[in-house]
TIDO-916872 format. One record per residue (C-alpha): x, y, z. Coordinates in steps of 0.001 Angstrom, whole numbers, plus 500000, padded with zeros to 6 digits. Each point is the difference from the previous one (the first is absolute). Example, Ala and Ser with C-alpha at 12.3 -4.5 7.8 and 13.67 -1.06 7.14 Angstrom:
// residues 2
512300495500507800 501370503440499340 
//
This chain:
// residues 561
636532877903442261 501243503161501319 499008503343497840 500823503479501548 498066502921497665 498911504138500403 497317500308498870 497927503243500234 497887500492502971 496251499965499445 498271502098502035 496313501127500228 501078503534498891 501897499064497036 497894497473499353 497132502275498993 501657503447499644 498815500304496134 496418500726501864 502053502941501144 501066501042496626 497456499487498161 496378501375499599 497389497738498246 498367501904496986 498523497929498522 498987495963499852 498494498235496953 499221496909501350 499051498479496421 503550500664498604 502269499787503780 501851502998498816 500384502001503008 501592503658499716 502209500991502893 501462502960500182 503180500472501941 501792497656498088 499614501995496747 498852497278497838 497080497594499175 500358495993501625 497431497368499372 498417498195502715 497783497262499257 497447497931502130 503028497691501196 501881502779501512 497446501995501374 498677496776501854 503171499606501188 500192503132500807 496719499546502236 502082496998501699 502588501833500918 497492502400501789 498144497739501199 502969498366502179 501204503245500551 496136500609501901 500626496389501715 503115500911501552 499149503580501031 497165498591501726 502266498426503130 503728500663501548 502216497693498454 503610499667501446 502892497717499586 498480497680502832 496961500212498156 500407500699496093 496946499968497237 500833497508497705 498091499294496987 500647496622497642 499652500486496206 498999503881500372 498950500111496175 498914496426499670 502569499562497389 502934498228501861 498897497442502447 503737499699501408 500077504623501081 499039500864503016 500028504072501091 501045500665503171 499247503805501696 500548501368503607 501059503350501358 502680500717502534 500762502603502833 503509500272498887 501671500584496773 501495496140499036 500805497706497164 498613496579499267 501191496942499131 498234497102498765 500423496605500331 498466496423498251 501303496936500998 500634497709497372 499600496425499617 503797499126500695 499882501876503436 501686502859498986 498179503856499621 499533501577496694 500974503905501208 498336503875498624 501317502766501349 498452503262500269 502207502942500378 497944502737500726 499252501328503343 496166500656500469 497079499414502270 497305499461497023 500845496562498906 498666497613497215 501996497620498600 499529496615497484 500382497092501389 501244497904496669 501457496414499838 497404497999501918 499273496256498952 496931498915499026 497536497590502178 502282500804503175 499829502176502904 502625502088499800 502472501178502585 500934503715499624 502256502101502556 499914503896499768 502697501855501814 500064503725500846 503144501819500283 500329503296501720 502668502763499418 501683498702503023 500217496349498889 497338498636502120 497865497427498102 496588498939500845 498323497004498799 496973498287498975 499298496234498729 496748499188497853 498458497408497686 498532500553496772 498128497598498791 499735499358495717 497771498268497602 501330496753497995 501221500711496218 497175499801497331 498983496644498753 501937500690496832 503166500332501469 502054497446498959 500731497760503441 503580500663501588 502278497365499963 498686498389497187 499081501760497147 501643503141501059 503377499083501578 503948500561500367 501982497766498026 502883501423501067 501660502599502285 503114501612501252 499145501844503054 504002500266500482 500451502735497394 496100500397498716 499639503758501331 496796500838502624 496659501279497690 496628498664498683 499038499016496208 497008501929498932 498283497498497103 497479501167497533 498459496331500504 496751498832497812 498035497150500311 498833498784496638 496527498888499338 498194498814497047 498892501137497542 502109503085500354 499265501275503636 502159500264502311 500321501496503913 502991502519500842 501661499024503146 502748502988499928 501850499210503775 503659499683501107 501575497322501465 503361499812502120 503149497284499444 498112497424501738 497001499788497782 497484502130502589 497565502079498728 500482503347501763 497230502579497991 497626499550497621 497705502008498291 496647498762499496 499113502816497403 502411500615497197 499750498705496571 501565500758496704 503793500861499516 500770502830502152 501629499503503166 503077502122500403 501825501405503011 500454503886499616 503296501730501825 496982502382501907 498926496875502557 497323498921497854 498985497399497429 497938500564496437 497420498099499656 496839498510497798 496592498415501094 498574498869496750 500325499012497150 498389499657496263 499499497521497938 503110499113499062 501291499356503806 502555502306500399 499116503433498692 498377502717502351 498869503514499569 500633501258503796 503173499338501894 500205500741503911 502732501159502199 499617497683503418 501799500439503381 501514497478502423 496455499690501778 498346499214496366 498350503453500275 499691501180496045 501164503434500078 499082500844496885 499378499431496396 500552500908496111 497635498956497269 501423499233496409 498135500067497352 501744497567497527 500780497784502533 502861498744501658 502318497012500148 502684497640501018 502314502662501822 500667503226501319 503372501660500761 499854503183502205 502107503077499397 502053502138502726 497193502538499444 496975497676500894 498918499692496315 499285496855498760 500804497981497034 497462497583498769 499373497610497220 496671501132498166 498255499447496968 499777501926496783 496743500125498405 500596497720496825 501558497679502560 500581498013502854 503639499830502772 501776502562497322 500266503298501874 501972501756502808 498485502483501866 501170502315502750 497642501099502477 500020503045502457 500056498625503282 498115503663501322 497569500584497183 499323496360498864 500455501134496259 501693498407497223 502850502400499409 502201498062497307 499114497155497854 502898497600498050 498066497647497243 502602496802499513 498734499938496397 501927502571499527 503015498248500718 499092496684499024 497896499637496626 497071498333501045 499572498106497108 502569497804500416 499221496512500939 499880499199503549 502132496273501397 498321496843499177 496953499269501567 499330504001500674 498570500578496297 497035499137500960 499655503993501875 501916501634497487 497021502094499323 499222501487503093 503015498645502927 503169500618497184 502473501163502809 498196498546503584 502264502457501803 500638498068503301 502701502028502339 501611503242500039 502619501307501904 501931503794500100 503622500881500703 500378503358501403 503513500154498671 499560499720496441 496286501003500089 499156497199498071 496514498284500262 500733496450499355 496541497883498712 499595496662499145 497962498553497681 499191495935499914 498563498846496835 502788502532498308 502631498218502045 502129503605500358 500443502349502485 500406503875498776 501084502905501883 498706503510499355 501347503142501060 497674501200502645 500568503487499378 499968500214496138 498322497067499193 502714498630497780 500654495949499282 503449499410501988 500004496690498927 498414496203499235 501017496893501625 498778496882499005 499951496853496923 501229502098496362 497255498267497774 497242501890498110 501505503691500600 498939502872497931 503141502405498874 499308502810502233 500232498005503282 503332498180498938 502144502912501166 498509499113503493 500540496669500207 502263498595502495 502803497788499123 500566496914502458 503611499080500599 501537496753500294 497552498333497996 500191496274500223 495982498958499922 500884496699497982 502638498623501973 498474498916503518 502966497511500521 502793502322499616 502246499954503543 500858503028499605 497381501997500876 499881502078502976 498184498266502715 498797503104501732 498796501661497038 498390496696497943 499721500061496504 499069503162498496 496968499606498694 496939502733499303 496860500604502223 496914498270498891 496592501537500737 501272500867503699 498767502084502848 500884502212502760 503143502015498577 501952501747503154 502680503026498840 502927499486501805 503363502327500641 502276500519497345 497766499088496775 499280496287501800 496168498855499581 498571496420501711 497129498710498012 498461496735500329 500013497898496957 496565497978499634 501620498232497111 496681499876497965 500684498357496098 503323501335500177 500753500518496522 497121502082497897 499994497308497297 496801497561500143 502822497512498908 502608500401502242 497669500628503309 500660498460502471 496830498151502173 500003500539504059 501517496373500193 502921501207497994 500658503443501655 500967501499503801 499499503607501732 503010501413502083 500754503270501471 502375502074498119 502096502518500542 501544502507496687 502092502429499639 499119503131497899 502129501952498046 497903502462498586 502708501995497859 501366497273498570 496709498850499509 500588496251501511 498716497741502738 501879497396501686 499013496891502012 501718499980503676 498049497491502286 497207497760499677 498107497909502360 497130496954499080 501237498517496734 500973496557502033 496478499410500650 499356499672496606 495564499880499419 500083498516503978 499493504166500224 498953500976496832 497660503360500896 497883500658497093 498598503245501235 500644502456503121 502890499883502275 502396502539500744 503823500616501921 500990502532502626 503547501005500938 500738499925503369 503750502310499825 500173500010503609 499652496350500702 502147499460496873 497229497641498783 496903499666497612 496616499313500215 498620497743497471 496371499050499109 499305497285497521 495977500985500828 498020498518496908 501751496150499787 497107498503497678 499216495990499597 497509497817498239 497894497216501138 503381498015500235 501970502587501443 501626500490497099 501227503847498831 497510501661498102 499380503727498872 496641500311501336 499172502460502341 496993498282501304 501618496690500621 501247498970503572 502224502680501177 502200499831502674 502900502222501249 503610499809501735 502108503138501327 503699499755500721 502012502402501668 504105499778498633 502863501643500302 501409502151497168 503305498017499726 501215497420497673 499008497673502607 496120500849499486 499804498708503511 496163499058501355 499375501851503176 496353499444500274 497446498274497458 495977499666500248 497644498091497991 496496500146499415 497931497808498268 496931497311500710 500847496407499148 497304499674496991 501414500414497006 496419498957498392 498008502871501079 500323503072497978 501238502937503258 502636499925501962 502002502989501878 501767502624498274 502085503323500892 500324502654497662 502384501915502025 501847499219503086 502247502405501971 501856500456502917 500199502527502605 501897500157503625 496561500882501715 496340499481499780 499505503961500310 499748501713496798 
//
């Protein structure tokens, strides 16, 4: 695996020119809240990133302390003890030159960085080592007159933690095209369920070949998003109920948390990032639980708009079978949200309501409602979407489109994705299926898929154009979690069915705490839904109540944020 990137050079200077900017007036160590001015506003900086920040000096003092050069670079494994498969990598030159860096990967071939900047202060990551292996790394210096210099090291790693599940058995490829399947690595919100409701978060990214390539030893919760600034947001903890968190983090490529925002209501399931840094976040209102968008300044750290879905969707009416039992306190369970820039709609979905709604960003008006018709108050029926091509009681009929499947609602999904031209992805978990306790249908009777629709918002009508996962039948049934990614430039999709829930038996269930295993599938967006590369992972007990499963999983052409 070959993959060419810029990235931004990270010098000493840059690295630390906000001391430069900034004067420290004051530090109150109870709170974190650190005022700097320079920057003209107020940032919080808890213990975790003001350790870190004492890392970072403290290499910085380690490296000062001799004359490292390319024949002789400071390298440092795991700099922030967070990822045991990072190493940093610093040495200063006589001559302005760029750097290269090389791994060599299992296969024989060299996994490839380039640096494009010309400087004599270098520091670079070195990312995409393997665990329990001594690595072999080349860097090559490249002078404005061609001339390269080179140096050849090893880097030895640590072995994967004992919860990992073991490749080539419970986490393995089933199948893969490496003929058309495109170079990149599959970062995998992966859990390891434990009873009675514990679990260990084992967030990492593995390549087409089932490797492990990084892993975070640290993060927990549901936040784990790439950012188009070269960094990733972040949580660390967690309450009570698993996956909510009151601080999120902003980490860099050496696992280095840069910095940090404290909500007060919590936070949730997903955040979307706007082109100005802000951040939108599912929160909590305060007569309720997973029923509030938030947007959050990225400078200040304040809450500077707040959407409640109750005011969109009546929270009194009833949630999908077996949700009733929260209809007091987790009505909507908002679970994804997503934001197209071109319609500035924010586009929210919420499980146990089974609907998606968008809402105008700007004026905070209902666009519209997708989702199952039943149990409606009048006021929202103006807003409902109309699905075309209707056909939900005739699975036999040939005439269906193949490519597009049967057009059939989504049933408390996940992970909505706007697309171009009014087109949204959403992954249908299938739950009940119909909001009737009578006509339900059980997990042995139901599927999840990957759909794609097309929204016409004027016309006020949605219309069913691909699908992907209905032949498995309950094989795949996901109860809970999972999620799809559009790859356009690959022409393909990611697709995560990340909470696949058995009994005792093995047999489908809707229990969350019941053996959970997961399997990801990379297709092509065709009518020929062609497999280029799928993974499973699962242990082989069905009769112990854990198992592996991946909220998320996404794909991106290089381990560099």
């Amino acid at each position: 695996m070959s993959i060419i990137i810029k990235l931004r050079q990270y010098t000493k200077q840059r690295e630390r020119r906000w001391v430069n900017s900034m004067v420290w007036m004051l530090v109150l160590s109870g709170v974190g809240l650190l005022l700097l001015v320079g920057t003209g506003y107020a940032q919080q900086a808890d213990e975790v990133v003001l350790k870190h920040r004492g890392i970072y000096d403290e290499v910085t003092t380690a490296y000062q302390k001799d004359r490292y050069t390319l024949e002789r670079p400071f390298v440092r494994v795991n700099p922030f003890g967070n990822n045991p498969l990072v190493a940093e990598v610093r040495f200063a030159s006589t001559r302005n030159v760029k750097v290269s860096v090389f791994v060599k990967e299992l296969n024989g071939g060299y996994s490839r960085t380039d640096y494009k900047e010309f400087v004599k202060q270098h520091r670079y990551p070195i990312l995409g080592l393997y665990p329990a292996k001594t690595n072999e790394i080349t860097l090559v210096a490249t002078d404005r007159n061609g001339r390269n210099f080179r140096k050849e090291l090893t880097i030895k790693t640590d072995a994967l933690p004992s919860d990992y599940p073991a490749i080539g058995s419970e986490l393995k490829v089933l199948q893969r095209d490496q003929t058309k399947l495109r170079s990149g690595y599959y970062f995998i919100m992966l859990v390891k369920r434990k009873l009675p409701m514990g679990a260990v978060f084992l967030y990492s990214a593995i390549d087409s070949t089932g490797q492990v390539r990084w892993i975070n030893t640290e993060l927990k919760g549901h936040f784990f998003k790439r950012t188009q600034y070269g960094t990733m947001l972040v949580s660390l903890e967690n309450t009570a109920n698993l996956y909510h968190t009151d601080t999120i983090y902003e980490m860099d490529d050496y696992g280095q948390y840069l910095r940090s925002w404290k909500i007060p209501d919590l936070v949730h399931h997903e955040v979307y990032v706007l082109s100005n840094r802000n951040m939108l976040l599912l929160s909590n209102s305060k007569e309720y639980i997973e029923d509030t968008i938030i947007e959050l300044d990225y400078k200040t750290g304040k809450v500077i708009k707040e959407w409640n879905v109750g005011d969109y969707v009546p929270a009194t009416r009833d949630p999908l079978p077996g949700y009733t039992h929260v209809r007091n306190k987790d009505w909507a369970h908002l679970n994804s949200l997503d934001y197209d820039e071109s319609t500035d709609l924010i586009l929210v979905s919420s499980r146990n309501q089974s609907v998606i709604a968008a809402i105008n960003k700007t004026t905070g008006k209902l666009a519209w409602l997708s989702g199952p018709h039943e149990n409606w108050e009048d006021q929202q029926r103006p807003y409902l979407l109309k699905l075309l091509n209707t056909n939900l009681n005739n699975n036999n009929n040939n005439n269906i489109n193949s490519t597009a499947g049967i057009p059939e609602w989504h049933w408390g999904q996940h992970c909505i994705r706007a697309l171009p031209n009014g087109r949204i992805l959403v992954f249908d978990n299938g739950r009940s299926r119909s909001f009737s306790f009578a006509k339900k249908r059980y997990a042995f009777q139901t599927y999840s898929r990957a759909v794609e629709y097309v929204v016409n918002a004027k016309n006020k009508t949605i219309e069913q154009v691909w699908e992907f996962g209905r032949k498995f039948g309950h094989e795949l049934y996901s109860s809970y979690v999972s999620g799809i990614q559009s790859l356009p430039a690959a022409g393909t999709l990611l697709i995560n069915f990340g909470g696949i829930t058995k009994d005792y038996l093995g047999n489908p269930v809707d229990d969350a705490a019941s053996y959970n295993s997961a399997r990801i599938f990379e297709v092509t967006k065709d009518s020929n839904k062609k497999v280029l590369l799928e993974v499973s992972i699962r242990s082989g007990d069905y009769t112990k109540r854990y198992g592996f499963r991946v909220y998320r999983a996404v794909k991106h052409p290089t381990l560099h944020f």
